[in-house]
DSSP file (Angstrom, degrees, kcal/mol; ACC not computed):
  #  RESIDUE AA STRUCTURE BP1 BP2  ACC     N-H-->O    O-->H-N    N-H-->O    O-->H-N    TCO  KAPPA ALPHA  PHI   PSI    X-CA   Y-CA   Z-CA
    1    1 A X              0   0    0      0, 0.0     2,-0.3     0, 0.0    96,-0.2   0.000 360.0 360.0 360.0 161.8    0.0    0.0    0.0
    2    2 A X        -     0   0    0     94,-0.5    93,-0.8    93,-0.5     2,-0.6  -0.833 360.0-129.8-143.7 138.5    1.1    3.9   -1.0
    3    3 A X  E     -AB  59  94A   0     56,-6.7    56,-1.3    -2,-0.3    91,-0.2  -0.770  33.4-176.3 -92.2  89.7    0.2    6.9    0.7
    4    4 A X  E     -AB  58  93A   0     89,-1.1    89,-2.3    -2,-0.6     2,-0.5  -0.677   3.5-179.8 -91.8 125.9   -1.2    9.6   -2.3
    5    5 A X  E     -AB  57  92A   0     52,-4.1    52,-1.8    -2,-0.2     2,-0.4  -0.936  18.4-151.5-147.3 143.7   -2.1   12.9   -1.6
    6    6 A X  E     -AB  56  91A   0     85,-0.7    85,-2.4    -2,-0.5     2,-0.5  -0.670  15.8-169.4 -93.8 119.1   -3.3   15.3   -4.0
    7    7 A X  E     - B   0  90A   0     48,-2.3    48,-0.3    -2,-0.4     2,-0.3  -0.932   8.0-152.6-126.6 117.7   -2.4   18.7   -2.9
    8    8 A X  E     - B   0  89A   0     81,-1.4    81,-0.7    -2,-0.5     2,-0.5  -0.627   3.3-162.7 -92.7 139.7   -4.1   21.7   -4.8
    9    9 A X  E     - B   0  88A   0     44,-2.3     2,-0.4    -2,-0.3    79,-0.2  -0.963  10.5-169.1-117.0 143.0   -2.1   24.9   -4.8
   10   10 A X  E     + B   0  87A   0     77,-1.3    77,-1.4    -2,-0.5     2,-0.2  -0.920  20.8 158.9-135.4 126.1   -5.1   28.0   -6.0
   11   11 A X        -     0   0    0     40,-1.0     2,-0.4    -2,-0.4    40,-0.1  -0.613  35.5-122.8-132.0-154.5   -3.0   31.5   -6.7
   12   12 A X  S    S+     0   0    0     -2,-0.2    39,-0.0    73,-0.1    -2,-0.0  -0.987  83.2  29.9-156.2 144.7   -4.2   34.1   -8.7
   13   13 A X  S    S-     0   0    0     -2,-0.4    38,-0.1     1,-0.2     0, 0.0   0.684 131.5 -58.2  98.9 -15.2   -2.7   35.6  -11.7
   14   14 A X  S  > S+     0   0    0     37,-0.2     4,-0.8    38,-0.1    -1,-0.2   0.675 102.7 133.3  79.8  29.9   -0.9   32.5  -13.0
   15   15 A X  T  4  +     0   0    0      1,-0.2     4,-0.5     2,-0.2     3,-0.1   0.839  62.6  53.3 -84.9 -32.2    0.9   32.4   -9.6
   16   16 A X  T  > S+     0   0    0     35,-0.6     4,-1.7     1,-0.2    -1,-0.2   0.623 108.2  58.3 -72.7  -3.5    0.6   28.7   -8.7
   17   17 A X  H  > S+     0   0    0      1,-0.2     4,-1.6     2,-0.1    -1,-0.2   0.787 108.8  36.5 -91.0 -23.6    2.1   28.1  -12.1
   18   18 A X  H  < S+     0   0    0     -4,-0.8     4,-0.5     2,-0.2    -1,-0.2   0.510 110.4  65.4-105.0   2.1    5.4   29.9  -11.8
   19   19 A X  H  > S+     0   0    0     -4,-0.5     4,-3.6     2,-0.2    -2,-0.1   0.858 113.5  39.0 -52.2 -58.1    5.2   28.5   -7.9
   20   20 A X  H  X S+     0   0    0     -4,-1.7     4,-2.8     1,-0.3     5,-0.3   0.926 114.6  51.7 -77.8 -32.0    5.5   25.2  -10.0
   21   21 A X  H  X S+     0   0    0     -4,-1.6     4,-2.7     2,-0.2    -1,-0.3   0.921 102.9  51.5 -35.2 -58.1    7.7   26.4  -12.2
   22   22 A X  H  > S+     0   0    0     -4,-0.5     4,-3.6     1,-0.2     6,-0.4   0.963 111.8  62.0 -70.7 -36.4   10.3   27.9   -9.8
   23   23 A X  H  < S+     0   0    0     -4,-3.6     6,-0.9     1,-0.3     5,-0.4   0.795 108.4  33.9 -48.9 -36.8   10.0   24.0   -8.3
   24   24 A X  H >< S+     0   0    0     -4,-2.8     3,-1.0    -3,-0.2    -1,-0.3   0.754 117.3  49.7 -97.4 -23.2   11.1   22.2  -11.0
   25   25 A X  H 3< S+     0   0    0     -4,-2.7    -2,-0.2    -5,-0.3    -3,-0.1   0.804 102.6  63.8 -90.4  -8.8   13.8   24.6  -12.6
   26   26 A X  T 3< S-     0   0    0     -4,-3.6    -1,-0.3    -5,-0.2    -2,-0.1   0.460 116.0-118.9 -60.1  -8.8   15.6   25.1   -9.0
   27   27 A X  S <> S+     0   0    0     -3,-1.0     4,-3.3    -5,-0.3    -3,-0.1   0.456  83.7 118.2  76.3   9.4   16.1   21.5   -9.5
   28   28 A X  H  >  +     0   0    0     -5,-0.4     4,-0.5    -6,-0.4    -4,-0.2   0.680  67.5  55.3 -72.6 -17.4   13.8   20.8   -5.9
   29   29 A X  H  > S+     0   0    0     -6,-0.9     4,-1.2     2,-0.2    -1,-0.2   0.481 115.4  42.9-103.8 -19.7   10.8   18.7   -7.2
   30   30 A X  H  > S+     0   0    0     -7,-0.3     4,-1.6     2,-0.2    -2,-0.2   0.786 109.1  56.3 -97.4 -41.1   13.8   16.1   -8.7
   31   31 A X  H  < S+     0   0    0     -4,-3.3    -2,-0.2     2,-0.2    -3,-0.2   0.935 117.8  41.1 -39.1 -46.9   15.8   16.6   -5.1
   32   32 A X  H >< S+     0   0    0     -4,-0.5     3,-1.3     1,-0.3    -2,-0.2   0.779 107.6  52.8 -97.9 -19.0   12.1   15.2   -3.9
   33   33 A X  H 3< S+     0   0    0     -4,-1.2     5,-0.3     1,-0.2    -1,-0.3   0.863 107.4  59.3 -72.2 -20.9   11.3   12.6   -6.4
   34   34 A X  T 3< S+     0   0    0     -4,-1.6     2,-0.4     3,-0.1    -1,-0.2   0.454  78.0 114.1 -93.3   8.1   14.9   11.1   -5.4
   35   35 A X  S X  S-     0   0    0     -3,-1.3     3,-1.3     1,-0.1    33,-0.1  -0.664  86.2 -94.0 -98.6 158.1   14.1   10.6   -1.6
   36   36 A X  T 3  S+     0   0    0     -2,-0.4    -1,-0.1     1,-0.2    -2,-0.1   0.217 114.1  25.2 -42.9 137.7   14.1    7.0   -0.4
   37   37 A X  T 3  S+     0   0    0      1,-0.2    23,-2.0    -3,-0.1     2,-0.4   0.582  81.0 133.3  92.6  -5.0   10.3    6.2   -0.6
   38   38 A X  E <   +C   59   0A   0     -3,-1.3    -1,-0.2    -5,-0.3    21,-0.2  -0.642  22.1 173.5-100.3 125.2    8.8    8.5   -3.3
   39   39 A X  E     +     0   0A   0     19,-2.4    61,-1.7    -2,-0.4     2,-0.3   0.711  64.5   4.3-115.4 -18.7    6.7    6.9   -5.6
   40   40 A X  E     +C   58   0A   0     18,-1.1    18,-0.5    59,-0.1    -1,-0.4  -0.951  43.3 174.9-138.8 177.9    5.5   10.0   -7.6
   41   41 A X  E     +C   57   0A   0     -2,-0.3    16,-0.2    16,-0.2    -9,-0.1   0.204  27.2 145.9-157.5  44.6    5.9   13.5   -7.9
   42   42 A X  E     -C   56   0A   0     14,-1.5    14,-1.3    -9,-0.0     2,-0.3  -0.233  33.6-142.7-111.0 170.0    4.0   15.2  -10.6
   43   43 A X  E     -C   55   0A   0     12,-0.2    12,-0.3    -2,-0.0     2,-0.2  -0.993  24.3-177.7-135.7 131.3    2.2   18.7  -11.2
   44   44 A X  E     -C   54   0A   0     10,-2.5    10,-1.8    -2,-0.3     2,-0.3  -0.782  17.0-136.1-118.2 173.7   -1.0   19.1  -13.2
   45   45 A X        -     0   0    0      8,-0.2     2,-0.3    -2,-0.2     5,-0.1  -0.883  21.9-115.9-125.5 168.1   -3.4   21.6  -14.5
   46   46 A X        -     0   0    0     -2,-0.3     4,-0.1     3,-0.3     0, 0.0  -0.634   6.3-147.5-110.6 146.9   -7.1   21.8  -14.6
   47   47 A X  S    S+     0   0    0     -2,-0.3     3,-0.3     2,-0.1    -1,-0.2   0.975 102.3  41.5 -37.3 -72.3   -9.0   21.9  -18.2
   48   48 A X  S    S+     0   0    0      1,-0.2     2,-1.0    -3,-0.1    -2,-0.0   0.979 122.8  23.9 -78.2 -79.2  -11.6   24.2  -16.2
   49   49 A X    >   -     0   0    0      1,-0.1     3,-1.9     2,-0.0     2,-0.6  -0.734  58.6-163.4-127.1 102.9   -9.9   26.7  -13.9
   50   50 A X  T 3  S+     0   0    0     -2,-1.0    -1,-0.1     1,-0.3   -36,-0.0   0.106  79.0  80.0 -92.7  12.1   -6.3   27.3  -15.2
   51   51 A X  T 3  S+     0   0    0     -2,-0.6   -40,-1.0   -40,-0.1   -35,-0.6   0.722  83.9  84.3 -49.9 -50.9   -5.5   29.0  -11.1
   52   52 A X    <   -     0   0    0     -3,-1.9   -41,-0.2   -42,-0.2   -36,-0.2   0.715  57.8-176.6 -57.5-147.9   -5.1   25.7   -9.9
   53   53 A X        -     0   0    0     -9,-0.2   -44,-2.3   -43,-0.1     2,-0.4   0.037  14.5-154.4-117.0 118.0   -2.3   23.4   -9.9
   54   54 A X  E     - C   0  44A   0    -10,-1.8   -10,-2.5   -46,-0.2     2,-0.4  -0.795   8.4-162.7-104.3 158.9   -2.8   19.4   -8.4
   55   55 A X  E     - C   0  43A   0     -2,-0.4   -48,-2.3   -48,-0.3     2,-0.8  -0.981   6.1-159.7-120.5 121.2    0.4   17.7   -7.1
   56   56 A X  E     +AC   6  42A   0    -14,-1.3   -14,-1.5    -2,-0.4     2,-0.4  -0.895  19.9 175.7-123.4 130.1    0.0   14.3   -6.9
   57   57 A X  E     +AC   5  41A   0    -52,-1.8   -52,-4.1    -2,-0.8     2,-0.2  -0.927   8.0 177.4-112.6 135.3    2.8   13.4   -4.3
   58   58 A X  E     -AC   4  40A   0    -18,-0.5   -19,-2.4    -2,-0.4   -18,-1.1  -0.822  10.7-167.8-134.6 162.2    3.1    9.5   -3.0
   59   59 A X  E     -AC   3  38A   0    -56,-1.3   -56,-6.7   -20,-0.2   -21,-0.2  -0.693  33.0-111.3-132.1 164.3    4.9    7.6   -1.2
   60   60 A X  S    S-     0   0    0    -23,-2.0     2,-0.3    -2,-0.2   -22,-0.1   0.771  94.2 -36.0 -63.2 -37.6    5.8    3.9    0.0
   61   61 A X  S    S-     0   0    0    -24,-0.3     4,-0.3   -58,-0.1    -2,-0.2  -0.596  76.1 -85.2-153.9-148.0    4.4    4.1    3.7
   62   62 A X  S  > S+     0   0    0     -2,-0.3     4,-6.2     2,-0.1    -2,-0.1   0.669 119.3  73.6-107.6  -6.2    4.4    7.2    6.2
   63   63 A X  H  > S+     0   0    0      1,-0.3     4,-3.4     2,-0.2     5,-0.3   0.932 108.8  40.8 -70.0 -38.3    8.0    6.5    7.6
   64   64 A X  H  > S+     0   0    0      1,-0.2     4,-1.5     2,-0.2    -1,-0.3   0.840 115.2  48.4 -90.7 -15.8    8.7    7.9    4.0
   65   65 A X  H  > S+     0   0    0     -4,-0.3     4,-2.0     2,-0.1    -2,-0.2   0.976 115.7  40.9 -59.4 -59.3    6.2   10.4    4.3
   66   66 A X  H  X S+     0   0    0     -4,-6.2     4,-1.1     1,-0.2    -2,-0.2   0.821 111.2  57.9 -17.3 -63.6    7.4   11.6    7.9
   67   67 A X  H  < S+     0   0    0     -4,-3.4    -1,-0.2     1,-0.3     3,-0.2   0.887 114.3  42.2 -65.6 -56.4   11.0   11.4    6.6
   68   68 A X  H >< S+     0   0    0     -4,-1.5     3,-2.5    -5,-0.3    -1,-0.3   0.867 114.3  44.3 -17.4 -78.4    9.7   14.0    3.6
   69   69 A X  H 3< S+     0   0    0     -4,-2.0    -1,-0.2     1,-0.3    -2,-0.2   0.690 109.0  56.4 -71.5 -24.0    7.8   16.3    5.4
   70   70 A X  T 3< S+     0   0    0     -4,-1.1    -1,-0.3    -5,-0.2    -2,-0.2   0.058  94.6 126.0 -83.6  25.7   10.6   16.5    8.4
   71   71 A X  S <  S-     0   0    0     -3,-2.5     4,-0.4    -5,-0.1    -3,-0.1   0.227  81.2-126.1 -15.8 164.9   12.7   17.5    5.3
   72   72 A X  S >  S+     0   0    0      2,-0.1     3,-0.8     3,-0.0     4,-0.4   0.780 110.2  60.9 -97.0 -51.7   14.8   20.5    4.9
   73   73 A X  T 3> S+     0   0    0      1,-0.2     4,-1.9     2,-0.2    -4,-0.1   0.357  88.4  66.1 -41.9 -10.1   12.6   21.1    1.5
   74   74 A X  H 3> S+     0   0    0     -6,-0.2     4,-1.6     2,-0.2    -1,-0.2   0.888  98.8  55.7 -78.4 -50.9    9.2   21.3    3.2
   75   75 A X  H <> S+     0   0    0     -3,-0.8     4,-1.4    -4,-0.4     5,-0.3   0.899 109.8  45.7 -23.4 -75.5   10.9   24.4    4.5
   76   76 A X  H >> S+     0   0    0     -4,-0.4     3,-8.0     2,-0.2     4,-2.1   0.885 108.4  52.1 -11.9-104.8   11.5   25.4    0.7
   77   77 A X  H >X S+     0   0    0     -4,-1.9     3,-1.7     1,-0.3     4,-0.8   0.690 107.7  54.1 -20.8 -85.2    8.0   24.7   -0.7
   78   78 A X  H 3X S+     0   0    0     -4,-1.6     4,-1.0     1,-0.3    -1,-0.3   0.688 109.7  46.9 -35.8 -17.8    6.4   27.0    2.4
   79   79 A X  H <X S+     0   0    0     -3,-8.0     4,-2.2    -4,-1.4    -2,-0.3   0.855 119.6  46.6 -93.7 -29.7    8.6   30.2    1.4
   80   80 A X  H <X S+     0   0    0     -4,-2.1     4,-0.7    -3,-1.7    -2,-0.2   0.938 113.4  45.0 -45.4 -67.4    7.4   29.2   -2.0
   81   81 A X  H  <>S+     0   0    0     -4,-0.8     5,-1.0     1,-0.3    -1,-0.2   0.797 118.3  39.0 -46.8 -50.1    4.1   28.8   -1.2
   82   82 A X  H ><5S+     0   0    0     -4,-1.0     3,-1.3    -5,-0.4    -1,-0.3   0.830 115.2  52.2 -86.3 -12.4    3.7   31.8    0.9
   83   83 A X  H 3<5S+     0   0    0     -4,-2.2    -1,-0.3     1,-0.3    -2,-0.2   0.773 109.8  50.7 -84.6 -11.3    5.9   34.1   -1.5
   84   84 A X  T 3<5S-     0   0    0     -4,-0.7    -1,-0.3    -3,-0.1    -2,-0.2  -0.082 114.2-125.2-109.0   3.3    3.6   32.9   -4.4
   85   85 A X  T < 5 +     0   0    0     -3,-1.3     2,-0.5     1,-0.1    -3,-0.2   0.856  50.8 171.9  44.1  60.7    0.1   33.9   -2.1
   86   86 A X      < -     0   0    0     -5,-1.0   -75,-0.2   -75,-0.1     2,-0.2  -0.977  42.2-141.0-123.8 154.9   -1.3   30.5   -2.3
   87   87 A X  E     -B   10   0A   0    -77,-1.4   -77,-1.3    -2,-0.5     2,-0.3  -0.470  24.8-144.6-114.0 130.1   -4.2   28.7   -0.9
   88   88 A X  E     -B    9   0A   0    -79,-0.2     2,-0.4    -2,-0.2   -79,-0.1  -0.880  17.3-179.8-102.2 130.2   -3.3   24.7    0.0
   89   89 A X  E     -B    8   0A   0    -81,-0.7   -81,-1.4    -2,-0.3     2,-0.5  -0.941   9.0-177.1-133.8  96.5   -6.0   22.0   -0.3
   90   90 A X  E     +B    7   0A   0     -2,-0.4     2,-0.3   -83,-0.2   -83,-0.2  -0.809  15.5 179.0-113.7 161.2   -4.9   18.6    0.5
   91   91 A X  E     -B    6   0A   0    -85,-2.4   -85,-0.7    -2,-0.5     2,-0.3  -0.904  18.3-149.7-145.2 142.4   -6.7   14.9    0.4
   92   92 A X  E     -B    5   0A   0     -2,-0.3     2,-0.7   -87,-0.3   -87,-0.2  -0.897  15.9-179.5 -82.1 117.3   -4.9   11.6    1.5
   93   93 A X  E     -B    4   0A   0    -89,-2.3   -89,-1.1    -2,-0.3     2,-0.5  -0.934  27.5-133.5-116.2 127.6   -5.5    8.4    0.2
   94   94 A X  E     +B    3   0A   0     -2,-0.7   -91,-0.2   -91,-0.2     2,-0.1  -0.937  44.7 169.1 -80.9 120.9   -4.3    4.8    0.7
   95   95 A X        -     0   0    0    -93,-0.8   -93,-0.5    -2,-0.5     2,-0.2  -0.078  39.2 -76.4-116.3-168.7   -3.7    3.4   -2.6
   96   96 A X        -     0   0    0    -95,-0.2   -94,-0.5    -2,-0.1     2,-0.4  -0.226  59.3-111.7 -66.7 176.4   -2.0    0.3   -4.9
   97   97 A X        +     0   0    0    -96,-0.2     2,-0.2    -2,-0.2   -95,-0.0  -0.886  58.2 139.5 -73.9 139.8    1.7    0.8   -5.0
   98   98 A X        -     0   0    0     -2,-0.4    -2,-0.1   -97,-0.0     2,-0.1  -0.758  55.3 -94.0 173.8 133.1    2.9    1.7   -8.2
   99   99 A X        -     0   0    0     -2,-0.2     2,-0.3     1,-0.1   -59,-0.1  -0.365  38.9-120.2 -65.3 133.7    5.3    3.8   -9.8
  100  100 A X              0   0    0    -61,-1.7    -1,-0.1   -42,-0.1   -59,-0.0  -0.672 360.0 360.0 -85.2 125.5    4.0    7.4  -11.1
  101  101 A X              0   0    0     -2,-0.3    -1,-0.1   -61,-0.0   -61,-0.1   0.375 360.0 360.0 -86.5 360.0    4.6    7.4  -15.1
């Protein structure tokens, strides 16, 4: 079993997009797919309301969640977050295990 949780990041302006932007071209969203336990790490955008951004982040069990979120990067992400004005949504799932394509 996998932990998944879809976290929606809501800006205004095209601000959650250059949030995700700054993530992946700082090289930090490949720093997070490479820690022990990560089975995905991807960022999408909605059809309907182009504000939005989903992350669908999981991982192998919660030891590798914990290990994550007591990261140095979580740091990161929150000055991201909060310099980027954005709103946080999250949902948790228990899932298959399976690698994110």
């Amino acid at each position: 079993m996998s932990i998944a949780l879809n976290l929606y990041y809501k800006g205004k302006n095209g601000s959650a997009k250059r949030f995700t932007e700054e993530i992946e071209k700082s090289g930090l969203a490949d720093k997070i797919r490479n820690q022990p336990g990560n089975e995905c790490y991807e960022y999408f955008t909605s059809m309907k309301d182009k504000e939005t951004i989903l992350l669908v982040d999981r991982w192998e069990d919660d030891d590798a969640l914990h290990f994550h979120h007591d990261s140095s990067d979580m740091i990161k992400i929150g000055e991201l977050k909060d310099k980027y004005d954005l709103e946080l949504k999250v949902e948790r799932y228990v899932t298959e295990k399976e690698r994110c394509e």
